[in-house]
py3Dmol code that shows the C-alpha trace and the ligand (Angstrom):
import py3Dmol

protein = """\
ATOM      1  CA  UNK A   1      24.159 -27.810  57.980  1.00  0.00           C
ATOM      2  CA  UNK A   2      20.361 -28.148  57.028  1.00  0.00           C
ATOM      3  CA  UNK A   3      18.483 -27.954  60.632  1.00  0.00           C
ATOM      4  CA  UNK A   4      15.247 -26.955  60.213  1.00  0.00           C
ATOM      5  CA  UNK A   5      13.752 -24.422  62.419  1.00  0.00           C
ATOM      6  CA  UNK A   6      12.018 -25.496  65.442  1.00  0.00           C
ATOM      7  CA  UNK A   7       8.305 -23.524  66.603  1.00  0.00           C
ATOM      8  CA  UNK A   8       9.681 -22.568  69.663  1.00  0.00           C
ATOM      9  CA  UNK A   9      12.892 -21.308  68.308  1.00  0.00           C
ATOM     10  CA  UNK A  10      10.990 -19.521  65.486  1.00  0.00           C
ATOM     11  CA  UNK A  11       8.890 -18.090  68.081  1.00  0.00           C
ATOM     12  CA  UNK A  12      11.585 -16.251  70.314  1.00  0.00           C
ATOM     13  CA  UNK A  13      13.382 -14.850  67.271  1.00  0.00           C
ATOM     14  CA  UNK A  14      10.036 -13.468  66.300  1.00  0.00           C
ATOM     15  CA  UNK A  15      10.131 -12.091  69.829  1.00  0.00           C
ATOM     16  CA  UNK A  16      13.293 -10.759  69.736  1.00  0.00           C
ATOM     17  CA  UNK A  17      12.279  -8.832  66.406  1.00  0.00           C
ATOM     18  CA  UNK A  18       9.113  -7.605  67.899  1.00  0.00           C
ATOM     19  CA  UNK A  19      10.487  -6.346  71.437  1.00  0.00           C
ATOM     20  CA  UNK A  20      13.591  -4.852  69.467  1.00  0.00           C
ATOM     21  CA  UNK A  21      12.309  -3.447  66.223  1.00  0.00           C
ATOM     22  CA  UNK A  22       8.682  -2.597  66.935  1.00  0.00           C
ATOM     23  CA  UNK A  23       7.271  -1.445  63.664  1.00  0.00           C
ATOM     24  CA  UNK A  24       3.376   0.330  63.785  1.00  0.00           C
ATOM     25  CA  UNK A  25       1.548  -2.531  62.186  1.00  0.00           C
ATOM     26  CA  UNK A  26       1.889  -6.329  63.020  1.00  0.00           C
ATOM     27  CA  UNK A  27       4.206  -8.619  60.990  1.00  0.00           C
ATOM     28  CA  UNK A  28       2.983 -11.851  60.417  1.00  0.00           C
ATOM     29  CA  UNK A  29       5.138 -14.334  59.182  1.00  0.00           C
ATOM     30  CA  UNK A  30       3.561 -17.238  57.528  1.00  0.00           C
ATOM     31  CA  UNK A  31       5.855 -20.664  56.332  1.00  0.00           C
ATOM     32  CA  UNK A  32       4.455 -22.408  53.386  1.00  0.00           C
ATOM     33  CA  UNK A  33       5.656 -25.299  51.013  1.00  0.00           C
ATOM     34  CA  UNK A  34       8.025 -23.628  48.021  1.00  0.00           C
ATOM     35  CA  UNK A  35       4.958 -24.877  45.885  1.00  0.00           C
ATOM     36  CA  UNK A  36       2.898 -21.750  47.271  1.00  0.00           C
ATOM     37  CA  UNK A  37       4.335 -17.954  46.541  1.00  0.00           C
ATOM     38  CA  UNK A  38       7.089 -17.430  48.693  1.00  0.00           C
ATOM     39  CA  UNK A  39       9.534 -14.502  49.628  1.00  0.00           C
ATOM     40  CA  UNK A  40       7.638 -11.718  49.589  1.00  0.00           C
ATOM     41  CA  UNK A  41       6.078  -9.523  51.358  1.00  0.00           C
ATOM     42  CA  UNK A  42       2.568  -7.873  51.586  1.00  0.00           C
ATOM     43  CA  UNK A  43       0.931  -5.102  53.217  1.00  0.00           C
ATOM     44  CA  UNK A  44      -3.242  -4.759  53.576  1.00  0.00           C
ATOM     45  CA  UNK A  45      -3.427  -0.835  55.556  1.00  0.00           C
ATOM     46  CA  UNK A  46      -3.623  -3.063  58.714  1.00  0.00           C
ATOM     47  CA  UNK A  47      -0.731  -5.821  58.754  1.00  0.00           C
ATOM     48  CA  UNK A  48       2.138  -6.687  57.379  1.00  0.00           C
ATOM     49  CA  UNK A  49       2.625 -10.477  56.243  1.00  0.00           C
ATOM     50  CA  UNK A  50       5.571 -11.775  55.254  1.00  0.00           C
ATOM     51  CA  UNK A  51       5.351 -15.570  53.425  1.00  0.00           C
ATOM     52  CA  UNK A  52       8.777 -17.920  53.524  1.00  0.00           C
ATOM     53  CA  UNK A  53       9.475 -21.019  52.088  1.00  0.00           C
ATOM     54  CA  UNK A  54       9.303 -23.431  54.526  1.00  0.00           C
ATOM     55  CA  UNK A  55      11.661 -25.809  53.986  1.00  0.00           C
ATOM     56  CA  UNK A  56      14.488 -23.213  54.684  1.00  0.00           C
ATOM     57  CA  UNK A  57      16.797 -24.322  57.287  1.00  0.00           C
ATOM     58  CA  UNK A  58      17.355 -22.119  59.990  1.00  0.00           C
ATOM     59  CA  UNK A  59      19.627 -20.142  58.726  1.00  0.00           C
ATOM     60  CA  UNK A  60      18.250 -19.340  55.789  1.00  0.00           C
ATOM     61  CA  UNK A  61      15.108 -18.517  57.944  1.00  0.00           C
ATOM     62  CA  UNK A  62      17.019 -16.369  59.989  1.00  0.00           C
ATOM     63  CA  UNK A  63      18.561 -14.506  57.194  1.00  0.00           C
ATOM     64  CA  UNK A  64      15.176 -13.979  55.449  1.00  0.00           C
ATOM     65  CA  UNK A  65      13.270 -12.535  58.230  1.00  0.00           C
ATOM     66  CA  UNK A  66      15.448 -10.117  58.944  1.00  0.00           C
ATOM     67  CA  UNK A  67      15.861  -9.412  55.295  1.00  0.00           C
ATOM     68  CA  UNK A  68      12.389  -8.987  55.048  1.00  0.00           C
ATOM     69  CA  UNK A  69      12.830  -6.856  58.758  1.00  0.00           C
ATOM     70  CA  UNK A  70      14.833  -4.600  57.157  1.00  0.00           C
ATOM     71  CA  UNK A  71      12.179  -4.012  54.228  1.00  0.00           C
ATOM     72  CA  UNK A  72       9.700  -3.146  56.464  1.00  0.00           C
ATOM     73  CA  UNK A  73      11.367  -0.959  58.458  1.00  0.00           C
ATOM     74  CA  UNK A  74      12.022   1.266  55.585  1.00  0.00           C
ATOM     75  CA  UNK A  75       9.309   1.004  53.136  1.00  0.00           C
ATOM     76  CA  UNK A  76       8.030   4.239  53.074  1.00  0.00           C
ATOM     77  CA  UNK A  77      11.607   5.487  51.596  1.00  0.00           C
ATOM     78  CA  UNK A  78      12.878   2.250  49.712  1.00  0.00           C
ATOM     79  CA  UNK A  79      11.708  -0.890  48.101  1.00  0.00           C
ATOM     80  CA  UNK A  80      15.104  -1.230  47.001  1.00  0.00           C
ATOM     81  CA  UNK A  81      18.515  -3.119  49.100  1.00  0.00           C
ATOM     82  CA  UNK A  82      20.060   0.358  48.753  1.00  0.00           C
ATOM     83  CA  UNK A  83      22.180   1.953  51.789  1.00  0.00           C
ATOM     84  CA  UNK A  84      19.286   2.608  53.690  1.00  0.00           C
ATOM     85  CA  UNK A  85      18.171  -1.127  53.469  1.00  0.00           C
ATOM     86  CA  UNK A  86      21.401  -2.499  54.334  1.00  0.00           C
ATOM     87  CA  UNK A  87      21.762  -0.524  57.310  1.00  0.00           C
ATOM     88  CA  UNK A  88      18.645  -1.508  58.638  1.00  0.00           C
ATOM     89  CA  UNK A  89      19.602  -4.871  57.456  1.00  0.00           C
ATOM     90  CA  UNK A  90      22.818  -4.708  59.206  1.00  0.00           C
ATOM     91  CA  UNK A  91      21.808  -3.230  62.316  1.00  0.00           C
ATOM     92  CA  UNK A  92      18.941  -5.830  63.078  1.00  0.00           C
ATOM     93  CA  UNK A  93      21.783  -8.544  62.676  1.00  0.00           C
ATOM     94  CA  UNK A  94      23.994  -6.965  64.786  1.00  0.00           C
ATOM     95  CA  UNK A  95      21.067  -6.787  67.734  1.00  0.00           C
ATOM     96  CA  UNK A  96      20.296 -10.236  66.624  1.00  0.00           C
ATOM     97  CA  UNK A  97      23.701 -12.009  66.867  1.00  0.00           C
ATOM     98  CA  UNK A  98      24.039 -10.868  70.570  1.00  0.00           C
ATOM     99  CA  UNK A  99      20.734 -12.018  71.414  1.00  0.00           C
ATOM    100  CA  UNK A 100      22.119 -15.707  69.947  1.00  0.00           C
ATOM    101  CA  UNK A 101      25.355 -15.698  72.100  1.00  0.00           C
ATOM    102  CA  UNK A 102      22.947 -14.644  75.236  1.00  0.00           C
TER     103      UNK A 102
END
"""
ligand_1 = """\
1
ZN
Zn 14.869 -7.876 49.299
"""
view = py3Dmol.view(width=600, height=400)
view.addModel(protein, "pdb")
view.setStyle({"model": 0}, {"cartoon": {"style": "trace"}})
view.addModel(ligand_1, "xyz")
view.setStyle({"model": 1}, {"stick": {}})
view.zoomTo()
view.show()
């Protein structure tokens, strides 16, 4: 299925992230046209800012944020999708699947 994302939906999975996974700076997630850099991440000292392709469908949405989640929340010790990634990756999946069904 290719749904697209709606801003209110986008919105309270950002919420869910943020309430559940509260990382020290802000994560900003910007959506931009495939023609622009997409899929990565930055960091400034002060925020983070995630940019995604925005014709992703949902699920593919959903699956990069917390992909990109994941990164974040263990930066200082990995850029890599080692154990430590996946875990985190795992774990913020987990939280997030039960906030779907609720
Ligand atoms: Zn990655």
């Amino acid at each position: 299925m290719t749904k697209k994302i709606s801003t209110k939906d986008f919105r309270s999975i950002l919420r869910f992230l943020r309430k559940n996974f509260p990382i020290e700076c802000p994560v900003v997630i910007k959506r931009f046209p495939k023609k622009k850099e997409c899929d990565t991440v930055r960091f400034n000292g002060k925020v983070y800012t995630v940019y995604i392709d925005s014709s992703l469908t949902r699920q593919e949405l959903i699956d990069t944020i917390i992909h990109f989640y994941a990164h974040i929340m263990c930066i200082d010790s990995s850029y890599n999708h080692d154990a430590e990634w996946g875990k985190k990756y795992a774990d913020i999946y987990s939280k997030f699947l039960e906030f779907e069904i609720n």
